[in-house]
matplotlib code that plots the C-alpha trace (Angstrom):
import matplotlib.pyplot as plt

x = [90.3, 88.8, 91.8, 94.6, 92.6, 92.8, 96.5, 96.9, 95.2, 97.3, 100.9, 103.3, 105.0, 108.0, 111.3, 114.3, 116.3, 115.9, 114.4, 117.0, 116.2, 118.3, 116.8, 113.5, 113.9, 113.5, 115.2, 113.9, 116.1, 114.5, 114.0, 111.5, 107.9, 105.3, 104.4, 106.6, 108.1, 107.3, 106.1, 103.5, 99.9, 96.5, 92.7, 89.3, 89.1, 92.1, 93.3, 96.5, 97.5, 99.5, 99.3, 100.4, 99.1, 97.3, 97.9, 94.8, 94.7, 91.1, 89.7, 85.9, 86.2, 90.1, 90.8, 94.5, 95.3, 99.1, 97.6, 96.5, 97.4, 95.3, 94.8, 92.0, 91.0, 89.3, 86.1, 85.6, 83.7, 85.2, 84.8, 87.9, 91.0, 93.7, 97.2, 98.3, 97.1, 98.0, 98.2, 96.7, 98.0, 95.0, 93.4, 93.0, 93.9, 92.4, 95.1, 93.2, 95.3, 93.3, 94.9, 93.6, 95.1, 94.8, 94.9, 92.3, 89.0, 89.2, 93.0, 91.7, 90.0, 93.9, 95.5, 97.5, 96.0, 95.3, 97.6, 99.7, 100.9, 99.4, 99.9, 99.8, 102.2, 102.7, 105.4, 104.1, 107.1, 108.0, 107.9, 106.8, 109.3, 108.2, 107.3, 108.1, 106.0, 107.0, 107.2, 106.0, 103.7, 104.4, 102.0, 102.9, 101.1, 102.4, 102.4, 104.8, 104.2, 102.9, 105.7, 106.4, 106.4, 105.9, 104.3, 103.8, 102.4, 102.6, 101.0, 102.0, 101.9, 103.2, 103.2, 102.8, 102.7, 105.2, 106.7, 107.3, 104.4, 104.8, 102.3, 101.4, 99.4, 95.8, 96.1, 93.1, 92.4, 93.1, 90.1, 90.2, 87.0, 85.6, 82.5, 84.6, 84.2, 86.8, 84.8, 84.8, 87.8, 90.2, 94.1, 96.5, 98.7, 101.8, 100.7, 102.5, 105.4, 106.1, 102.7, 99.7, 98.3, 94.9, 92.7, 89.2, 87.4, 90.0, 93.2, 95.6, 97.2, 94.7, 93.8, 91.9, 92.2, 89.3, 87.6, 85.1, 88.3, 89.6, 89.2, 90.6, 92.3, 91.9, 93.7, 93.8, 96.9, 96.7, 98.8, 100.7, 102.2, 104.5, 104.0, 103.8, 104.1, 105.5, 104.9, 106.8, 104.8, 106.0, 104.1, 105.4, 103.7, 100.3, 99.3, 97.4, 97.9, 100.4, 102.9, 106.7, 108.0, 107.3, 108.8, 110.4, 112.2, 115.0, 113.7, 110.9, 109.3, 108.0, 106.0, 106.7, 104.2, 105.3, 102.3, 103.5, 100.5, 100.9, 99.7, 100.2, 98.4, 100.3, 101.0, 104.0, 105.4, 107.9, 107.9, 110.4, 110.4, 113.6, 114.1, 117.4, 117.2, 119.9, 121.7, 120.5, 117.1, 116.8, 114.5, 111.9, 112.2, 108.8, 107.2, 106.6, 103.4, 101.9, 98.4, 97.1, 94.1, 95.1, 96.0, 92.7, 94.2, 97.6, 99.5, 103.3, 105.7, 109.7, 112.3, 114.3, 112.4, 115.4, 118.1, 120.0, 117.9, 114.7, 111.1, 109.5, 105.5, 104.3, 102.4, 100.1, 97.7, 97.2, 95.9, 97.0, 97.7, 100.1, 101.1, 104.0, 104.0, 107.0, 108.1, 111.6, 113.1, 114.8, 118.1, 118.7, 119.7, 123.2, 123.4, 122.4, 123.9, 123.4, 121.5, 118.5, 119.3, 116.9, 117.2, 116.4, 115.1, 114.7, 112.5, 113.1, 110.9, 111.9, 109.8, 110.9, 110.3, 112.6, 112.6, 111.7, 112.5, 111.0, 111.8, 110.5, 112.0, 112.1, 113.5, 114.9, 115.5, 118.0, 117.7, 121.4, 123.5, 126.4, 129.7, 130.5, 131.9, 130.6, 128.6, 126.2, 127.1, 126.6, 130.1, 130.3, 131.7, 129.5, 126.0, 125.8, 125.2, 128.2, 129.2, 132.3, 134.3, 133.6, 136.6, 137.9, 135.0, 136.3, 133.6, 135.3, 134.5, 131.2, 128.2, 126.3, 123.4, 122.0, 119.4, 122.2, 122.2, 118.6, 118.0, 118.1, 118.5, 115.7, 116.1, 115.5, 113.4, 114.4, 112.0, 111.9, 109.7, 111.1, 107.8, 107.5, 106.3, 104.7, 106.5, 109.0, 110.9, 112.6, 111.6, 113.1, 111.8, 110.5, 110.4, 106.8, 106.5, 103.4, 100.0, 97.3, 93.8, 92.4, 89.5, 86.9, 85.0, 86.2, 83.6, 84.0, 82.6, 79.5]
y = [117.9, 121.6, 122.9, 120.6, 121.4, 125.0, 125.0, 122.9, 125.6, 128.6, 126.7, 128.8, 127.7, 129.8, 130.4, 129.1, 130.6, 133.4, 132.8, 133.1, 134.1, 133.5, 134.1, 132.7, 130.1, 130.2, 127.2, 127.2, 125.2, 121.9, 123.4, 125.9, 126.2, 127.2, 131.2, 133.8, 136.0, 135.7, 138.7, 140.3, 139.3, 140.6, 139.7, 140.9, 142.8, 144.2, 145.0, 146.6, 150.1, 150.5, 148.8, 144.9, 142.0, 138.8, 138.6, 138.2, 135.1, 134.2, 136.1, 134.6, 133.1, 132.6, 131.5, 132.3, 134.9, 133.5, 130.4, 132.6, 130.2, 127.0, 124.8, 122.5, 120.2, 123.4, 121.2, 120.4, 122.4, 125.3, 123.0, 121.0, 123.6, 122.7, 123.1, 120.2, 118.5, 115.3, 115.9, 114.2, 114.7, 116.9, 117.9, 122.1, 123.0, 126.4, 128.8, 131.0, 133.7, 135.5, 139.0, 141.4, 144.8, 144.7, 148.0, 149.3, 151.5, 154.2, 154.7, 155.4, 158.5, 160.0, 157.7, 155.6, 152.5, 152.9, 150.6, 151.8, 150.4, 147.0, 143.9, 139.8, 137.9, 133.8, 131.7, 128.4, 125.3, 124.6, 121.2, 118.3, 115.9, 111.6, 110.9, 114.4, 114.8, 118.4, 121.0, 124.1, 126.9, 130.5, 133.6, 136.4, 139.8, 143.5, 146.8, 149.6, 151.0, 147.9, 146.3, 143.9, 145.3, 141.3, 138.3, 135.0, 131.2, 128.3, 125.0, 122.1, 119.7, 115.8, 113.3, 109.5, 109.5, 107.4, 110.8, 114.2, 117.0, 120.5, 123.1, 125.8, 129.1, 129.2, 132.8, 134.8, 133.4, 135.7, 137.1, 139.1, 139.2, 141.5, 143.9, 147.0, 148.1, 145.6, 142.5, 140.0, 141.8, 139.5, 140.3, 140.5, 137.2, 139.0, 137.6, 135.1, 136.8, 140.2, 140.3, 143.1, 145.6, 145.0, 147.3, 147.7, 150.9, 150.5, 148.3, 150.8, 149.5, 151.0, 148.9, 150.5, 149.2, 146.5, 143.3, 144.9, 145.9, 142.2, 140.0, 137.1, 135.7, 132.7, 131.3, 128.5, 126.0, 123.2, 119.7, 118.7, 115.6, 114.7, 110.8, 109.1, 105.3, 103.8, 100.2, 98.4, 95.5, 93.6, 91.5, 89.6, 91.7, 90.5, 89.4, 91.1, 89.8, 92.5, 91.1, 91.4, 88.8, 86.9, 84.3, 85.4, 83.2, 84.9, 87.9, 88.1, 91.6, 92.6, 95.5, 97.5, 99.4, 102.3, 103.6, 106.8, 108.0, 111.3, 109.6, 112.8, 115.6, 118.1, 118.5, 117.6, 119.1, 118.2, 114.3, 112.7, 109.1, 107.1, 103.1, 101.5, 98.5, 95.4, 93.8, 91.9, 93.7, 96.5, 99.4, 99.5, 103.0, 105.1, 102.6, 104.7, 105.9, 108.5, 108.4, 110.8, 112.9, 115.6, 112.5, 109.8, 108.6, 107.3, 109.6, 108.9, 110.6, 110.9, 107.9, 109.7, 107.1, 105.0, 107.5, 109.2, 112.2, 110.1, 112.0, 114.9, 113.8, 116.8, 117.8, 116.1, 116.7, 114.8, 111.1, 111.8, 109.3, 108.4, 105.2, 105.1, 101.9, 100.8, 98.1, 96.1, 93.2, 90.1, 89.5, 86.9, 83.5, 83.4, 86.9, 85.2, 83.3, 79.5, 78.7, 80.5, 84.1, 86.7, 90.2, 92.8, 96.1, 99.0, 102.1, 105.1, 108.3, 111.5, 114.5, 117.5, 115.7, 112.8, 109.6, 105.9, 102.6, 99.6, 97.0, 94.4, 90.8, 89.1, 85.5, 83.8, 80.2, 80.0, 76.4, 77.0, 74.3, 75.4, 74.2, 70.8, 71.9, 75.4, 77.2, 80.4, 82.4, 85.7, 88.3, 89.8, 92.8, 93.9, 92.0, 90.3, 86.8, 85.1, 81.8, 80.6, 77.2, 75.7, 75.0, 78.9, 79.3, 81.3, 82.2, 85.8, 86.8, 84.9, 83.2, 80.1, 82.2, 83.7, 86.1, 87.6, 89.6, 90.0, 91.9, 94.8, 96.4, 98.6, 102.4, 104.1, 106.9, 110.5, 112.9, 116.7, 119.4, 121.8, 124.4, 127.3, 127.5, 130.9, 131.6, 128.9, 128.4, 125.3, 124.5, 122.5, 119.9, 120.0, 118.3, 119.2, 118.4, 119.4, 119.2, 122.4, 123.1, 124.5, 126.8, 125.2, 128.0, 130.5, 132.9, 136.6, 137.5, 139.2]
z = [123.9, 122.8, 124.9, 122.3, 119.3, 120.4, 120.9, 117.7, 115.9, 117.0, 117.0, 115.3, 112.0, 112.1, 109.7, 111.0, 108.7, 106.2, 102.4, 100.3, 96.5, 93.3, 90.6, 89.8, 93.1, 96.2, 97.9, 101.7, 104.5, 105.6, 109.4, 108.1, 108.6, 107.2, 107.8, 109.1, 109.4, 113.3, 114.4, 117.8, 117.3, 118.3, 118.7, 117.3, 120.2, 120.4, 117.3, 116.1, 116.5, 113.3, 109.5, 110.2, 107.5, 108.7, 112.4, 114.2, 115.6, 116.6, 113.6, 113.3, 109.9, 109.0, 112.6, 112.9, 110.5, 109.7, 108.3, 105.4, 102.0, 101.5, 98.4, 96.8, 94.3, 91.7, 91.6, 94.8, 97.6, 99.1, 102.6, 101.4, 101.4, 103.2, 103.9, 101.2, 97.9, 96.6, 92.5, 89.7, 86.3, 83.9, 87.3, 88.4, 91.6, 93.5, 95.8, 98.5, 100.0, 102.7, 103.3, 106.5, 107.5, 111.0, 112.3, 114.1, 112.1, 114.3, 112.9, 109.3, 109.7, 110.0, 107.8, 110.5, 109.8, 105.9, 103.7, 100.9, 98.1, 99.5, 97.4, 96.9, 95.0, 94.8, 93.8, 92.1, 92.2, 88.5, 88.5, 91.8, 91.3, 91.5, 95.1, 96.4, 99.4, 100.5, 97.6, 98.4, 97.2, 98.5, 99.1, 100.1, 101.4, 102.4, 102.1, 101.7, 105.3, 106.5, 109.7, 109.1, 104.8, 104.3, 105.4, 103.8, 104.0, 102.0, 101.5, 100.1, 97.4, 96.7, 93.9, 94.3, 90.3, 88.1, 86.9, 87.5, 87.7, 86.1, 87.6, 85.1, 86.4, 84.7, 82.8, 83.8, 86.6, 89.7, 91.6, 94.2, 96.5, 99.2, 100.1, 98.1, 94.8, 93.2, 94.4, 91.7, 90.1, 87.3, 88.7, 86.2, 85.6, 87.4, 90.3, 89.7, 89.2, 90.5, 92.1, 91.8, 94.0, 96.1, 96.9, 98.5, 96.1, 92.9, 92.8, 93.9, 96.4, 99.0, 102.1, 105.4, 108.5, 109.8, 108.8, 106.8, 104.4, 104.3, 101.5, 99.9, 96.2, 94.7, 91.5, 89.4, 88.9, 86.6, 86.7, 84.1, 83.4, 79.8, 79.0, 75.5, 74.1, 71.8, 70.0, 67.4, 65.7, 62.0, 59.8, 56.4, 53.3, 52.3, 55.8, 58.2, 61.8, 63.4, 66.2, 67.7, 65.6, 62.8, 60.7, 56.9, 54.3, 53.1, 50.4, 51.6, 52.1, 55.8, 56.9, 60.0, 61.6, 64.7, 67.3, 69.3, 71.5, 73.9, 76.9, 79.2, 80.1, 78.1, 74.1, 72.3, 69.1, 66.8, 67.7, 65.7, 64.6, 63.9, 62.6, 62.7, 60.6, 60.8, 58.7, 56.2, 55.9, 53.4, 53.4, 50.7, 48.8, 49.0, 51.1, 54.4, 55.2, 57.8, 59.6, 62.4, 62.9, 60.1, 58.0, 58.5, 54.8, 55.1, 53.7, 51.7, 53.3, 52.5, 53.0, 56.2, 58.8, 58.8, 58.7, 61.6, 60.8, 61.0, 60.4, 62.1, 62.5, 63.7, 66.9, 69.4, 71.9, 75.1, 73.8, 70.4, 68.0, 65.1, 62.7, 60.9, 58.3, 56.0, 54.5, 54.0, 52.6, 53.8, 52.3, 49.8, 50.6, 49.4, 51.6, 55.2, 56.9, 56.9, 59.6, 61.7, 62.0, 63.8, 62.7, 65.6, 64.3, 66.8, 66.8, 69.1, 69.2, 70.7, 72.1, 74.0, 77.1, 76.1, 74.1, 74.4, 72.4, 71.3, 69.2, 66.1, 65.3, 62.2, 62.4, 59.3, 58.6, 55.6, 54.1, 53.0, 55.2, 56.8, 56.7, 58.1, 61.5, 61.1, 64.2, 64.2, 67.0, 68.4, 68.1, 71.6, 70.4, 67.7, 69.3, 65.2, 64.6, 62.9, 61.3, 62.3, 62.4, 65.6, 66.7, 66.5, 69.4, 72.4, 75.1, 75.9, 72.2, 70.9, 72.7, 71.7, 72.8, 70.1, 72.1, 73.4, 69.7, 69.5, 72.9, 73.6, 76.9, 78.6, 78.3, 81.1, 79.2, 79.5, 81.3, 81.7, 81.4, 78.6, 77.9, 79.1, 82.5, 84.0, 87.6, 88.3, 91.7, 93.3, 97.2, 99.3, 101.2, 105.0, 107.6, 109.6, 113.4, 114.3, 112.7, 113.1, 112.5, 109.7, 109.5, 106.8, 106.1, 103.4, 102.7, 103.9, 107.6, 106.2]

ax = plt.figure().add_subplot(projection="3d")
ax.plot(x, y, z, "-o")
ax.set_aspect("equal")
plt.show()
């Protein structure tokens, strides 16, 4: 068993094809591994004879240098890194890149085996996708007369949420740690993006050969997840029990009340509220009120709810709240028609990360009779209830099923991450075949 966990340790994760960049993303084929680029190795005991990154592979604390990138839940112990994390919105998660220039000590003294213009860089995914189970994260480590100049890991991270994940970078967060001078030291955010030079007396890029010169990285990533609520109630005026339908005569005044709640991890600003009201109810002029944490005290605000423009409420932080209360009237009874008529009001809010319905009904019984040999129905074509003589009744234009005009179908909400996000790139999904060890231990060798 030592001998399979041994080999399981050192197995290889090569590239089977060549990172290609565009732009911010990298987009790496499904064949691919995990490290690379595949290149000679060496021991301890016989290190190399020229600058080479993170190729030891029975190094006492890392174990195989080319496993050099692992991940963790930020407050967990440093025992737990490994090669994946499973994400949970509002949680931190900590990268450790290891980096090692493996030349041998004696090579310093006349510069062959000192590093120059050494540096780490990662690439963080924008956004883990609903039920991804392979997106990637991507460190990298080199020098400018290092062979080969680069070398890289990655490790990865899935979602099992009901939506997608954005990662955002923790600013300030980079440290870099090792028995130099610059132990301790904060890296500036471009790790993240063009990446920053290491170094073992001052940050310059600088690396001897030997262990004693190694070190390690960490940073901080947080998961962010948009999500928000929101609820339509109605109540007839002077009442106080709020629910999703309600029973009016006809001109009688109802009150509406909206909830939107940010139920994500993540703020959103410049929420906009809309109402579309139906026929035969009437908005109530100055009747629409605003309540929220800068507004404990209702607050009047102007009539545009039930426009097409509808009304901006402002900004909210994750589990936020806002009510939005108005009031309209029934129609008259000469103005319905005869019969029972239920009068479907929808509300829709919309954010930056897209917009959600929901909906209100207020059912009328009009004690005007109707017609002798008169039927309400429901007009296909414009989903509104109708009186019309029975016998002009034809099933392809009008139902006898009057829900058919008071329901609406479910929107599929709109989702998307629109803020700014600090070092985006798109991975690809992989395919691993074989599992390997990980070394638990992340301190330095001391």
């Amino acid at each position: 068993m030592s001998k399979l966990t041994s080999l399981i340790r050192r197995a290889p994760k090569r590239f089977s094809a060549v990172v290609a960049m565009v732009a911010a993303a990298i987009i790496i084929p499904t064949a691919v591994l995990a490290w690379g680029p595949d290149r000679p190795t060496f021991t301890i005991a016989h290190p190399a004879g020229y600058v080479t990154f993170n190729s030891i592979t029975d190094n006492p604390v890392q174990g195989d240098e080319r496993n050099f990138v692992q991940v963790k839940d930020a407050s967990a112990s440093n025992s737990t890194y490994s090669e994946n994390a499973s994400l949970t919105p509002g949680k931190q998660y900590t990268v450790f890149v290891y980096y090692h220039n493996n030349a041998a000590s004696n090579l310093n003294a006349s510069g062959i085996g000192v590093a120059h213009g050494a540096y780490i860089k990662a690439q963080i995914p924008a956004v883990v996708a609903k039920g991804s189970t392979g997106t990637k994260a991507v460190g990298y480590v080199g020098a400018a007369n290092a062979t080969p100049t680069e070398v890289f890991d990655d490790v990865t991270f899935s979602n099992s949420t009901a939506g997608d994940i954005a990662l955002r970078y923790v600013p300030g967060s980079a440290k870099i740690y090792n028995k130099g001078a610059t132990n301790g030291s904060t890296l500036p955010d471009s790790i993240v993006t063009t990446g920053t030079p290491l170094g073992y007396n001052a940050l310059d890029g600088t690396v001897p050969g030997c262990n004693d010169y190694a070190g390690y990285v960490t940073f901080n990533i947080t998961a962010d997840q948009s999500n928000f609520d929101l609820q339509k109630q109605v109540r007839v005026a002077g009442t106080t029990a709020w629910s999703e339908s309600v029973n009016a005569a006809p001109g009688t005044t109802v009150e509406y009340q909206l909830t939107y709640k940010n139920t994500g991890t993540t703020e959103q600003n410049n929420v906009v509220l809309k109402d579309t009201l139906p026929t035969n109810l009437s908005y109530v002029a100055g009747s629409t009120y605003l309540k929220n944490v800068s507004n404990p005290t209702p607050k009047l605000i102007n009539d545009t709810l039930t426009t097409s423009t509808g009304i901006n409420i402002g900004n909210y932080a994750p589990n936020s709240v806002a009510y939005v209360k108005f009031s309209a009237k029934v129609a008259s009874e000469t103005a319905l028609s005869c019969g029972t008529s239920t009068l479907h009001n929808v509300a829709t809010v919309e954010t930056n990360n897209g917009s959600k319905q929901d909906s209100a009904d207020v059912v009328v019984a009009n004690p005007k009779d109707c017609a002798p040999g008169t039927i309400n129905v429901c007009q296909l074509s414009t989903k509104t209830i109708v009186n019309i003589k029975e016998s002009d009744f034809d099933a392809s234009k009008y139902s006898k099923d009057l829900s058919v005009c008071t329901t609406t179908p479910p929107e599929l909400p709109r989702t998307g991450m629109s803020e700014n996000i600090v070092a985006v790139i798109g991975l690809g999904a992989i395919v691993a075949s074989v599992a390997y060890y990980i070394a638990s231990r992340r301190a330095l060798n001391q």
